[in-house]
C-alpha positions as CSV (number, residue, x, y, z in Angstrom):
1,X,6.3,-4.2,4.8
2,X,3.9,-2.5,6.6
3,X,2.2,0.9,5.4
4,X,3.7,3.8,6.8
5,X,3.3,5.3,10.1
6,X,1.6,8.5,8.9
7,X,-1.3,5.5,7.4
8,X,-1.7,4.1,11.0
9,X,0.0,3.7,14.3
10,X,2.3,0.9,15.4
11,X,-0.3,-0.4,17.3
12,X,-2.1,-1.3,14.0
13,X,0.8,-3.1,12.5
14,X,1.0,-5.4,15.4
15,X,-2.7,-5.9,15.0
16,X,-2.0,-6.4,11.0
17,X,-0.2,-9.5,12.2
18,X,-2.8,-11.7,14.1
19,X,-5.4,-11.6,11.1
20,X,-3.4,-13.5,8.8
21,X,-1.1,-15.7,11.2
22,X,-0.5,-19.1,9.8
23,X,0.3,-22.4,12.1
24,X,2.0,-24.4,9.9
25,X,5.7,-24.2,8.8
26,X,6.8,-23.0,5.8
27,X,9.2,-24.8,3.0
28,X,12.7,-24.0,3.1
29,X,13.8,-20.6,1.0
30,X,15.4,-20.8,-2.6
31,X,16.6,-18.2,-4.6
32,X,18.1,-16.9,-7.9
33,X,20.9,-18.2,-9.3
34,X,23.6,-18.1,-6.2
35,X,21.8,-16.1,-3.8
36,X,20.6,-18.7,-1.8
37,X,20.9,-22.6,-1.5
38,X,25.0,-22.7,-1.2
39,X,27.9,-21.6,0.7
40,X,29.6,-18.9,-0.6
41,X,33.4,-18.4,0.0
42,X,35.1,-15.2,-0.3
43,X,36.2,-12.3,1.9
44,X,34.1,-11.5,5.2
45,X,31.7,-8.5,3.8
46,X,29.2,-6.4,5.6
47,X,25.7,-5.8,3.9
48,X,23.8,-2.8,5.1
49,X,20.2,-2.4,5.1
50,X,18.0,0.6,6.3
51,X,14.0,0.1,6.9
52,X,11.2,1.2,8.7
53,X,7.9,0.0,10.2
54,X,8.3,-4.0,9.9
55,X,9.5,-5.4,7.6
56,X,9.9,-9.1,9.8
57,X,13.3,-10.0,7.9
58,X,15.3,-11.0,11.4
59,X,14.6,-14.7,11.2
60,X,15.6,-14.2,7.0
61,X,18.8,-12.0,7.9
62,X,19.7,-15.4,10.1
63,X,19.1,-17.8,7.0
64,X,20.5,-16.0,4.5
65,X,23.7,-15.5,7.3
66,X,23.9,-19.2,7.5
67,X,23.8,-20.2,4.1
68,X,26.8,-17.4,3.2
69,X,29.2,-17.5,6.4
70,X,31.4,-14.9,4.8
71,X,28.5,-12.2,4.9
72,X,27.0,-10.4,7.8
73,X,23.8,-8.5,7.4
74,X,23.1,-5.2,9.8
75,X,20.1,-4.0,10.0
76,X,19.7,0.0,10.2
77,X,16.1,0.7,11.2
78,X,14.5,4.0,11.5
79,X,12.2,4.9,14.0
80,X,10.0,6.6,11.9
81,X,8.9,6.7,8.0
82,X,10.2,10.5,7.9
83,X,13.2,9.8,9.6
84,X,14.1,7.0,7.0
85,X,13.5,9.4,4.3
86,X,15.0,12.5,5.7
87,X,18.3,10.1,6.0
88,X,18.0,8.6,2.4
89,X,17.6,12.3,1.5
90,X,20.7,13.7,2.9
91,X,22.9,10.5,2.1
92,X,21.8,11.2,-1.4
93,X,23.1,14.9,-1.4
94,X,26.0,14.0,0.6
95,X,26.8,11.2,-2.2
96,X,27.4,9.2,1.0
97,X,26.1,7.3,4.0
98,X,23.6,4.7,2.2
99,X,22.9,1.7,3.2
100,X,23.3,-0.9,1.2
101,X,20.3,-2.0,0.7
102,X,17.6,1.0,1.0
103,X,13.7,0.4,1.6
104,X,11.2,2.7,0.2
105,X,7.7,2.2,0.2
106,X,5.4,2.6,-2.6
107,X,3.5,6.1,-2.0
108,X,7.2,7.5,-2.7
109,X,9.4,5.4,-4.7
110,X,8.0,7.5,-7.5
111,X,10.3,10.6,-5.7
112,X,13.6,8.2,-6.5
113,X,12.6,7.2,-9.8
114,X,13.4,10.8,-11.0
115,X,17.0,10.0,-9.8
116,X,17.8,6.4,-11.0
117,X,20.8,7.6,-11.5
118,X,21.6,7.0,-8.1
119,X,20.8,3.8,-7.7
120,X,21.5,0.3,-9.4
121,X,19.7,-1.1,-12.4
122,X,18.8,-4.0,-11.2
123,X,19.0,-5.3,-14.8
124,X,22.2,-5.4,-14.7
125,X,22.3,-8.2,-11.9
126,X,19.3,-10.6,-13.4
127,X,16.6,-8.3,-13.1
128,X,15.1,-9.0,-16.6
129,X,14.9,-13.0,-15.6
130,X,13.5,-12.6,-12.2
131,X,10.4,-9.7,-12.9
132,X,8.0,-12.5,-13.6
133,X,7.9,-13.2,-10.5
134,X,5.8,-10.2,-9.2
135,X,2.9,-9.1,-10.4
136,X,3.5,-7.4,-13.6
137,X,2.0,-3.6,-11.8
138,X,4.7,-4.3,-8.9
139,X,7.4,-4.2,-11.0
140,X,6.1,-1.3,-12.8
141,X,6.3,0.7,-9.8
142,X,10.0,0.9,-9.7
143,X,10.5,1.0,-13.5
144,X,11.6,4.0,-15.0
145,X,10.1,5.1,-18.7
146,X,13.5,4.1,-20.2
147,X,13.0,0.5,-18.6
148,X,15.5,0.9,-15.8
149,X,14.2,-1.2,-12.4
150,X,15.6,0.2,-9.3
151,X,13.6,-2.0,-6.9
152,X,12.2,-5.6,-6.1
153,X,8.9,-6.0,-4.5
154,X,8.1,-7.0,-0.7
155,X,4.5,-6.7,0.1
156,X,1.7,-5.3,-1.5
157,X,-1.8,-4.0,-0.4
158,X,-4.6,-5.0,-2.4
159,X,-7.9,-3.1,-1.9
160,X,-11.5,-4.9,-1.0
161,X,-14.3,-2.9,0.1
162,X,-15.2,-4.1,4.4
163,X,-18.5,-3.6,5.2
164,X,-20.9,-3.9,8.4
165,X,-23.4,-7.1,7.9
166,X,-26.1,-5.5,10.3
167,X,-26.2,-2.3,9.2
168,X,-26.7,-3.7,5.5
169,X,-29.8,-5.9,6.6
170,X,-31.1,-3.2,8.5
171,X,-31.2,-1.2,5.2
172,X,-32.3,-3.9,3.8
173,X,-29.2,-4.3,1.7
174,X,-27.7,-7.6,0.6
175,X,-25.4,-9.3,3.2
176,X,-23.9,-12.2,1.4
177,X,-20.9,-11.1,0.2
178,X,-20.8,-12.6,-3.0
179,X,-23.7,-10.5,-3.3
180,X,-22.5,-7.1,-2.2
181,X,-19.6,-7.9,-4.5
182,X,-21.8,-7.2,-7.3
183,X,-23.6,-4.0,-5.8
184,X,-19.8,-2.5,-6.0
185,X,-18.3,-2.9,-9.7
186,X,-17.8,0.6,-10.4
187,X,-17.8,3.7,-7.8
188,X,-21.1,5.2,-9.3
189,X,-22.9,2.0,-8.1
190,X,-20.8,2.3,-4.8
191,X,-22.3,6.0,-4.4
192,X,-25.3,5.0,-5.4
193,X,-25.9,2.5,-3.0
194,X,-24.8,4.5,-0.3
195,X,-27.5,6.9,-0.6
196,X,-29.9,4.2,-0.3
197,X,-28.5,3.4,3.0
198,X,-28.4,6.8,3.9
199,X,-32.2,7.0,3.3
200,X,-33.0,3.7,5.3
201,X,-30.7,4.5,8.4
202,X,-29.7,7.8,8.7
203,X,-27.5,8.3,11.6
204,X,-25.2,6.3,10.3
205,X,-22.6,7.0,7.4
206,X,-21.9,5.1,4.4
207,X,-17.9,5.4,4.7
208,X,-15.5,7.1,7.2
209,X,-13.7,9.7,5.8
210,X,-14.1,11.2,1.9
211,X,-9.8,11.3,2.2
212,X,-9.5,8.0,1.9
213,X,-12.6,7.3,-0.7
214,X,-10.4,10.1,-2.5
215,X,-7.1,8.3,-1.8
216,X,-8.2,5.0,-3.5
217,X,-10.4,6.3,-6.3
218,X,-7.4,8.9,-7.1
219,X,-4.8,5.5,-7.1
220,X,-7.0,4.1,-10.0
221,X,-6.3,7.1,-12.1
222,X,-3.2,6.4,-14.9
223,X,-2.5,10.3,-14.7
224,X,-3.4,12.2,-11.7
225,X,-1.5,15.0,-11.0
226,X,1.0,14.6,-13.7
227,X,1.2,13.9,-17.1
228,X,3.8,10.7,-18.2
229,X,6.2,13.9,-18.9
230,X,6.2,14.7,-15.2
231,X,3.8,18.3,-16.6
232,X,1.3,19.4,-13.5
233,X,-2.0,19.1,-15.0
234,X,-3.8,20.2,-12.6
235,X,-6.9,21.6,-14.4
236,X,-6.4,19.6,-17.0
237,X,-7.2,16.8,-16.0
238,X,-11.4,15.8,-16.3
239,X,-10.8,12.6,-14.4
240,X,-9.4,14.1,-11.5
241,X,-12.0,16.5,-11.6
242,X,-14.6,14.3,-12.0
243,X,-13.2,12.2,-9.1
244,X,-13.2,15.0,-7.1
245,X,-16.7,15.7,-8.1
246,X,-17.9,12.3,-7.0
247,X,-16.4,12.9,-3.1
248,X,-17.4,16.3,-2.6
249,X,-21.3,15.0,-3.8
250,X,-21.1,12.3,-1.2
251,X,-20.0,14.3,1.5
252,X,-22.7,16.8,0.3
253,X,-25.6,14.2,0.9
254,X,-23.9,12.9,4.3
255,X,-22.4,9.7,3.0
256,X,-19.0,10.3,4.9
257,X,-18.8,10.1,8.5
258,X,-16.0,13.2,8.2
259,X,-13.4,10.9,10.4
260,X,-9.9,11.9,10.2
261,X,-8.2,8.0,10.0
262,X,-5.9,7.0,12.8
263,X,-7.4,9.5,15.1
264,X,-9.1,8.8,18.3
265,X,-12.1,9.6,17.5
266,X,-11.8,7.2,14.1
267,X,-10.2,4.0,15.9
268,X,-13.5,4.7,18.4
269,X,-15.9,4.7,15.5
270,X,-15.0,1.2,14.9
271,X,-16.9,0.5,18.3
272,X,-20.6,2.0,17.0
273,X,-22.4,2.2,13.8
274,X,-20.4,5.4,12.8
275,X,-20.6,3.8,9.0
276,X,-21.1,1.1,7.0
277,X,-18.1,0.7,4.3
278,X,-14.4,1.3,3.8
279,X,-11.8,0.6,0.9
280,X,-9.8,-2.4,3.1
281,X,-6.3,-3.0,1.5
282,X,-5.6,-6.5,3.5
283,X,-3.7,-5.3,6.5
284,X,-6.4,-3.2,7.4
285,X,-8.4,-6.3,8.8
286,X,-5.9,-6.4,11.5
287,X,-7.1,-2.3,12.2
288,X,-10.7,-2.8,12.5
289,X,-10.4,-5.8,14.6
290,X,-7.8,-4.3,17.0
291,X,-10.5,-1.0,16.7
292,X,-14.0,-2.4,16.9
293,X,-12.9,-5.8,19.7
294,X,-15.8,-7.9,20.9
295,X,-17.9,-5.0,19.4
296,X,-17.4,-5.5,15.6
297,X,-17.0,-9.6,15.8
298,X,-19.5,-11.2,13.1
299,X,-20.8,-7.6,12.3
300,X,-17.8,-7.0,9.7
301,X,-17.4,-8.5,6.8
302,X,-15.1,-8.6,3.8
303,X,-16.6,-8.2,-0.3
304,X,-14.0,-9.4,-3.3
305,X,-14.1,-6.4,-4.9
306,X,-13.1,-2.9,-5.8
307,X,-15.2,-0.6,-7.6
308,X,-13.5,0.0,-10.7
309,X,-11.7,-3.0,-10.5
310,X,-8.5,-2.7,-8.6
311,X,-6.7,-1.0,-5.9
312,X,-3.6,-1.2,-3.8
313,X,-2.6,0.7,-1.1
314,X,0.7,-0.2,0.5
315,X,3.8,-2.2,-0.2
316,X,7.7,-1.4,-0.8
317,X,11.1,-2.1,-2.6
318,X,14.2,-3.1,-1.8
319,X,16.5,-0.8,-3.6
320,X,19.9,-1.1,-3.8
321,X,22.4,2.7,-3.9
322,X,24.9,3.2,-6.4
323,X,27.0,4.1,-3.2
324,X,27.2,0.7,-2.3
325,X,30.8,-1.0,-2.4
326,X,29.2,-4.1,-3.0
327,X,26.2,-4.1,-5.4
328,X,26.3,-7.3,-6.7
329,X,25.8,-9.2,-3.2
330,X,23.6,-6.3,-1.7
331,X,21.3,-7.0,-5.1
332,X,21.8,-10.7,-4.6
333,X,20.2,-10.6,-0.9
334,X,17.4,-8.3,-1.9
335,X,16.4,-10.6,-4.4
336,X,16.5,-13.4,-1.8
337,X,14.9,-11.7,0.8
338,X,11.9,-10.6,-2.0
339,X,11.7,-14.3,-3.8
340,X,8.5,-16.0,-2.9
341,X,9.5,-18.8,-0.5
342,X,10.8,-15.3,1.6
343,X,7.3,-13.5,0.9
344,X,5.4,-16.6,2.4
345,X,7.7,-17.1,5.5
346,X,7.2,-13.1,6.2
347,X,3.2,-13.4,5.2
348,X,2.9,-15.7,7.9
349,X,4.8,-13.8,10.5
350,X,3.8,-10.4,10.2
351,X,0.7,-10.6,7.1
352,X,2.4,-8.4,5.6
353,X,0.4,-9.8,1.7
354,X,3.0,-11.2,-1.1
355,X,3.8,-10.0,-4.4
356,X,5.0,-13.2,-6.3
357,X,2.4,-14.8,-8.3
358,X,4.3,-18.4,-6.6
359,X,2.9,-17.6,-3.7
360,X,-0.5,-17.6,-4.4
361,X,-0.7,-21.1,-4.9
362,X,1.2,-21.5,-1.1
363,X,-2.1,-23.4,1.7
364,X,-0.6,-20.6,3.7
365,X,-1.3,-17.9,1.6
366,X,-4.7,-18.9,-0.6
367,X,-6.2,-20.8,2.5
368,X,-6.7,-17.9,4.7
369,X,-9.5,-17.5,6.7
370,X,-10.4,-15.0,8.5
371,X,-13.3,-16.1,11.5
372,X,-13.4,-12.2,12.7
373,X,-15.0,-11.2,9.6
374,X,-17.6,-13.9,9.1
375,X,-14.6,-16.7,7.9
376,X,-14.2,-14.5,4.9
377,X,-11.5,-16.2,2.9
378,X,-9.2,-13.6,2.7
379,X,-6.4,-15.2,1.0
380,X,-7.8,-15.9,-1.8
381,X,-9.7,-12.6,-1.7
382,X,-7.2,-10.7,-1.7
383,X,-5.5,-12.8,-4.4
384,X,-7.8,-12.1,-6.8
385,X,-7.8,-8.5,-5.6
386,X,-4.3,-8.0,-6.0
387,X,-4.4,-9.6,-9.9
388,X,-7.3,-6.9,-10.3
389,X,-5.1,-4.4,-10.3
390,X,-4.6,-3.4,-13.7
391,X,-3.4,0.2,-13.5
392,X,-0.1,1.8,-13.4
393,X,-0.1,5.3,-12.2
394,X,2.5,8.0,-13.2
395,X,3.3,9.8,-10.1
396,X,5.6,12.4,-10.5
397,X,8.2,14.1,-8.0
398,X,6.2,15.9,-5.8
399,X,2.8,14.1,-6.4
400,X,3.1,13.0,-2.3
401,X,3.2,16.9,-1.7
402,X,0.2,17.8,-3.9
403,X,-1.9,15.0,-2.6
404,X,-1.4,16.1,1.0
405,X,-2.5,19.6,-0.4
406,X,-6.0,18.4,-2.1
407,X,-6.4,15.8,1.1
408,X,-6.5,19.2,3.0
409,X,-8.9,20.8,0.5
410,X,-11.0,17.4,0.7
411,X,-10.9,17.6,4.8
412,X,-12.2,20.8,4.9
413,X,-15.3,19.9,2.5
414,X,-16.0,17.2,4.7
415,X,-15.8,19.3,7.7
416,X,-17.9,22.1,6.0
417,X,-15.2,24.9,6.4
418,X,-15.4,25.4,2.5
419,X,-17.5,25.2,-0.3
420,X,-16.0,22.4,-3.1
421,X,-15.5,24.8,-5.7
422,X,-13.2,26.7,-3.1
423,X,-11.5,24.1,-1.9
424,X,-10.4,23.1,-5.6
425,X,-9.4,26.5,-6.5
426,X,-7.5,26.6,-3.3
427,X,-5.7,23.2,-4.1
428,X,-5.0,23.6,-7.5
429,X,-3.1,27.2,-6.8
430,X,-1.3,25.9,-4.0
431,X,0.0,23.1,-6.2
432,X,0.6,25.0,-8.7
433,X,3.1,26.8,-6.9
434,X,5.0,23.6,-5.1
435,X,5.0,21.6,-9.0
436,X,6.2,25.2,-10.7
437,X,8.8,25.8,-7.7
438,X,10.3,22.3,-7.9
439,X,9.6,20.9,-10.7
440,X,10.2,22.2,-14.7
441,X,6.9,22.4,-16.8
């Protein structure tokens, strides 16, 4: 599945698609146990399933149709990421309405898995045999502390760091990218780097926005917000802190170009030497390319690596409602539709990057190339991106609601409107206040 809508625009998502488009056809799907690969018999059942973005399951809802001519599968698709959860949220209260099937993507699963009680353990319908299929942190993600999986993995997106070849030799930087690989293995080189660059070409930026640097250094951390327990920390915390410390430093000494993403004035930057660097989950290829056209072609460039080692930014679950009449065959086709014959077929419609470990030995997936960005190989760059991630972070139930609050706090550094000692006070009290309103200390 695609990131959500408040990441980028739709128009990114259809770009997403050409960077990792495949020509030639993919195997025939398989499946656990009887989910796929037989005819079932039985009464005519309807199987519900609600999304948003793309998910590019049509030609899969066809298959799977076929191979079970007593099931029919309806897709309920919301226009929006905040409609989809504004409906799972008042189906939930209402103890009615779910679909079936219910898609959540990874930024806020962590909201549901405070209420597992309201949806199937998939454990309970082959769970435990199928999670070594996915990366080990995937399944984490919709795991609950007493073991419980509410969710099987789609996509995932699995952080490199893009950068701009000519910028780089004009600073007199490393271009090669096995080389700028090993300028990046921890975010104090990353920095450190950058203010070379910003002392050999300074009109230009070392990165785009310090919200994003923030976004995927703060993903790294196992506690951020929270403590396991689900206990703000706030203060407490010296890695947060000293995160913080890192941004606010860089967009002290000009390394940020202050760019709010999917903004006007950031899709243009992709069309001048605004900056030189980004933290590039996969599908984000498809942005800059759509962004920077004829402009950027040969200039960008993709590095296998992520300082500190890993990253991902995007992805979802299938989950499946304890609402459902049906929870066996609604956790049957989710299973199907996230095994990793499925993952391949909807890699090479939409790039939307796998999960499943199978499917990294799939031509189609470890072959990629990408000419945009000097042929990079991005399939197996990515691969080896996505089994750097070794970190699972605790997010706790209002963790999206406190980031947005210390993204604000960031953006107003970057803009100069507050000093960073400000800014942190100001985020830390106005977190305080949502974690102590809604959630028990």
């Amino acid at each position: 599945m695609r990131p959500s809508a408040r990441y980028r625009p739709i128009a990114g998502l259809l770009a997403c698609a050409a960077v990792f488009l495949a020509t030639a056809a993919c195997g025939g799907g398989s499946g656990p146990s009887d989910a796929a690969g037989k005819k079932a018999d039985g009464p005519k059942i309807q199987l519900t399933i609600a999304t948003f973005n793309e998910f590019g399951y049509a030609d899969l809802y066809a298959e799977y149709e076929a191979e079970h001519p007593n099931i029919t599968i309806v897709e309920q698709h919301a226009k929006t990421v905040d409609d989809h959860v504004k409906n799972l949220d008042a189906n939930l209260a209402s103890g009615t309405g779910l679909a079936d099937i219910e898609a959540m993507e990874v930024s806020w699963i962590y909201k549901y898995l405070a209420k597992a009680d309201k949806f199937v353990d998939l454990r309970d319908y082959g769970a435990d045999d199928l999670k070594d299929r996915w990366l080990d942190w995937k399944v984490a993600g919709a795991t609950t502390q007493s073991g419980k999986i509410i969710g099987y993995g789609t996509d995932i997106g699995p952080e490199a760091i893009c950068y701009r070849r000519d910028l780089f030799a004009k600073a007199g930087l490393p271009t090669d990218r096995a080389q700028v690989a090993k300028m990046f293995q921890d975010w104090p080189s990353y920095f450190a780097t950058g203010r070379k660059f910003k002392a050999k070409v300074p009109n230009s930026a070392w990165y785009d926005s310090a919200v994003l640097t923030w976004e995927a250094m703060r993903n790294q951390l196992i506690q951020a917000y929270y403590s396991n327990q689900d206990r703000f920390l706030a203060d407490e915390n010296p890695l947060l802190k000293n995160t913080w410390n890192q941004v606010v430093a860089g967009s002290k000494d000009g390394l940020s170009a202050g760019l709010v993403a999917w903004t006007d004035s950031w899709n243009s930057a992709f069309r001048s030497d605004k900056f030189a660097t980004m933290a590039c989950p996969g599908w984000l290829l498809g942005v800059i390319q759509d962004n920077a056209g004829a402009y950027g072609k040969g200039k960008w460039d993709v590095a296998d690596v992520f300082p500190g080692g890993g990253g991902n930014w995007g992805g979802s679950y299938l989950t499946v409602p304890v609402q459902s009449p049906q929870p066996e065959e609604a956790a049957k086709l989710a299973a199907w539709l996230t095994a990793p014959e499925q993952q391949v077929k909807v890699f090479k419609k939409i790039g939307s990057f796998p999960s499943t470990l199978d499917a990294y030995g799939d031509p189609q997936v470890k072959s990629q190339v990408n000419a945009y960005f000097n042929n990079a190989p991005v399939g197996q760059i990515f691969i080896n991106r996505a089994q750097n991630v070794i970190l699972k972070q605790h997010k706790g139930p209002r963790d999206g609601e406190i980031n947005q609050i210390f993204s604000a706090a960031l953006a107003r550094v970057d803009d100069g409107k507050q000093s960073p000692n400000a800014a942190w006070k100001q985020a830390v009290d106005e977190a305080e206040k949502v974690a102590d309103t809604r959630v028990g200390n």
